[in-house]
N, C-alpha and C positions, 0 to 999 in steps of 0.2 A: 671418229669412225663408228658406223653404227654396229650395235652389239652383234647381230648377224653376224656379221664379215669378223671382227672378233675374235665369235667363238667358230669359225670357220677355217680362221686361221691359225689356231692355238690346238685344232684339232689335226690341221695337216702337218703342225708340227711334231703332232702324235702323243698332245696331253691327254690324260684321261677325262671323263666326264665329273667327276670329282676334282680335277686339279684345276678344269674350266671354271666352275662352279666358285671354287676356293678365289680364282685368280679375279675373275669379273664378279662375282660377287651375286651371283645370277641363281636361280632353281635350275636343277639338273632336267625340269620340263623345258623349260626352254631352251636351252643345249640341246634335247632330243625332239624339238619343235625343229631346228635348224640341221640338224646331222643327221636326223634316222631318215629313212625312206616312208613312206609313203604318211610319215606324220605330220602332213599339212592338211591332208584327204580327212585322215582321223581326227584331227581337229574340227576340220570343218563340220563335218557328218556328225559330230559329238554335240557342234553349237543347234544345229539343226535339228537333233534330238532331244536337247535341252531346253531349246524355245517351247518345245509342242509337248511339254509334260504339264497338261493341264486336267487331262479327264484318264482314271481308269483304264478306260480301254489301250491307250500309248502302251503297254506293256505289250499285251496282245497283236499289236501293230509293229512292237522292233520284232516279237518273236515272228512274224509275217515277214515282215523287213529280211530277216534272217533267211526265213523257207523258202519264200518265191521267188520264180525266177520267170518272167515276163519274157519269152521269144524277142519280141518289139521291143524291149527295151536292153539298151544295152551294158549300162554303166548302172554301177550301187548308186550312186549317185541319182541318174534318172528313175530306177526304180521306187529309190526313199522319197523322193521326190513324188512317183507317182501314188505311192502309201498313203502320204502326209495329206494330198488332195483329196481321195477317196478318205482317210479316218474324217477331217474334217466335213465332207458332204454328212459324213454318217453320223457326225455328233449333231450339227445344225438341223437334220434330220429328226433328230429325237431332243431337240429341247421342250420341253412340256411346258412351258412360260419363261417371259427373260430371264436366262440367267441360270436357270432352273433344269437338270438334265434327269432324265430317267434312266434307269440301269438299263445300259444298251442292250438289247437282246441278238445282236449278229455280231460280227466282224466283217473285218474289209473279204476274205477269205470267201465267205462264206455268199457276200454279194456278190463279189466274181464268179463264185457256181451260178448265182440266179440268172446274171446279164450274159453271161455264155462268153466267148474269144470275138465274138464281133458284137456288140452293143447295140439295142435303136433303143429310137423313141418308143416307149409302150400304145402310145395313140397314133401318134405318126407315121410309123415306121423311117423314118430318119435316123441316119447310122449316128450315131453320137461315140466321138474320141474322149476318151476317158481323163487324157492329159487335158484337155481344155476346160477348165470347170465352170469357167463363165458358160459355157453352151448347153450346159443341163441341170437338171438340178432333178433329188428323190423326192417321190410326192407319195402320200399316204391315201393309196387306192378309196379305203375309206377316210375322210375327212377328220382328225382328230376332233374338231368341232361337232362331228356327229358320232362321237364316239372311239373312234378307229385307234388300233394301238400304233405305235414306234416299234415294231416288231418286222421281223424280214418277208413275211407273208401279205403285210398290208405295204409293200414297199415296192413301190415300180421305180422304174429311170426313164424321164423325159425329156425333150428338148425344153431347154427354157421357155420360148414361146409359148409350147400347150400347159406347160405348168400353170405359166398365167395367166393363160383363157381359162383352163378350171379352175383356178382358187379353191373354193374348199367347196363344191361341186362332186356330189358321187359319178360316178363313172354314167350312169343311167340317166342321171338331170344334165351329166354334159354331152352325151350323146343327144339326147334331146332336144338340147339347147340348137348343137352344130345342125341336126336336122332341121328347126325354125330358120334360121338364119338359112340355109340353102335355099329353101322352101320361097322363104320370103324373098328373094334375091330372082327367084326363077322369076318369081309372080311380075316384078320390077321389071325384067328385062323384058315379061312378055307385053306386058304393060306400055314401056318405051317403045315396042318395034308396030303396035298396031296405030 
């Protein structure tokens, strides 16, 4: 008989969680793993929490965890869930070389004030959902390469796509770029049709 069913049964006999304990031989967590309420949830949400204490900022992110309350989302669950993607954009964000993180200067919080209740692309204007994190990614308005901090001011959100057309591209050389290429494309077509 597996321990579960057990200590499930030794419980509706109306043993205490000490005399489960005593009898199977078990930690009184695991007895309240299987009998209390909602301690599968707090187990899970606990592993989930504990995988991702890798930077600083995790503290600022459960107390985040804790505060917000996302309309759109509707379970702890998919909120933590939506945290853990946003801290992670924000650390990959501000890594200064592999491996290597700078002291974050925002929180998740605080990038939610800058991207508003509906998200785009800063170049595109294409709506970007926040839960998909393959579909955008934070670009550093100025290019870290030519100086630019990891700070919330030099921090836009884009669709993946234009990320990768700028690469590390000021805003000015890639607008200029997208102008060439139109430019040249016009010339081509008018080229083609005579």
């Amino acid at each position: 008989m597996k321990i579960k069913n057990q200590i499930l049964k030794l419980r509706d006999l109306g043993y205490s969680y000490r005399q489960i304990e005593q009898k199977l031989n078990c930690s009184k967590g695991t007895i309240a793993y299987h009998c209390g309420e909602g301690q599968k949830d707090k187990t899970t949400n606990r592993r989930i929490v504990n995988r991702s204490k890798k930077h600083p900022l995790v503290r600022k992110i459960e107390y985040f965890n804790n505060k917000y309350n996302k309309p759109l989302l509707k379970s702890s669950k998919e909120i933590k869930t939506f945290n853990r993607i946003l801290r992670l954009k924000i650390e990959s964000f501000s890594i200064i070389e592999k491996g290597v993180y700078n002291n974050m200067s925002f929180t998740v919080q605080e990038f939610l004030d800058k991207v508003g209740d509906h998200p785009i692309c800063s170049l595109t204007g294409r709506s970007i959902d926040l839960m998909k994190p393959a579909s955008y990614q934070l670009d550093h308005i100025i290019p870290r390469s030519k100086g630019g901090l990891s700070n919330i001011d030099n921090c836009q959100l884009l669709c993946k796509a234009a990320n990768q057309a700028k690469h590390d591209l000021s805003l000015e050389e890639f607008i200029q770029l997208c102008k060439e290429v139109v430019d040249y494309h016009k010339l081509r077509e008018q080229d083609s049709n005579l």
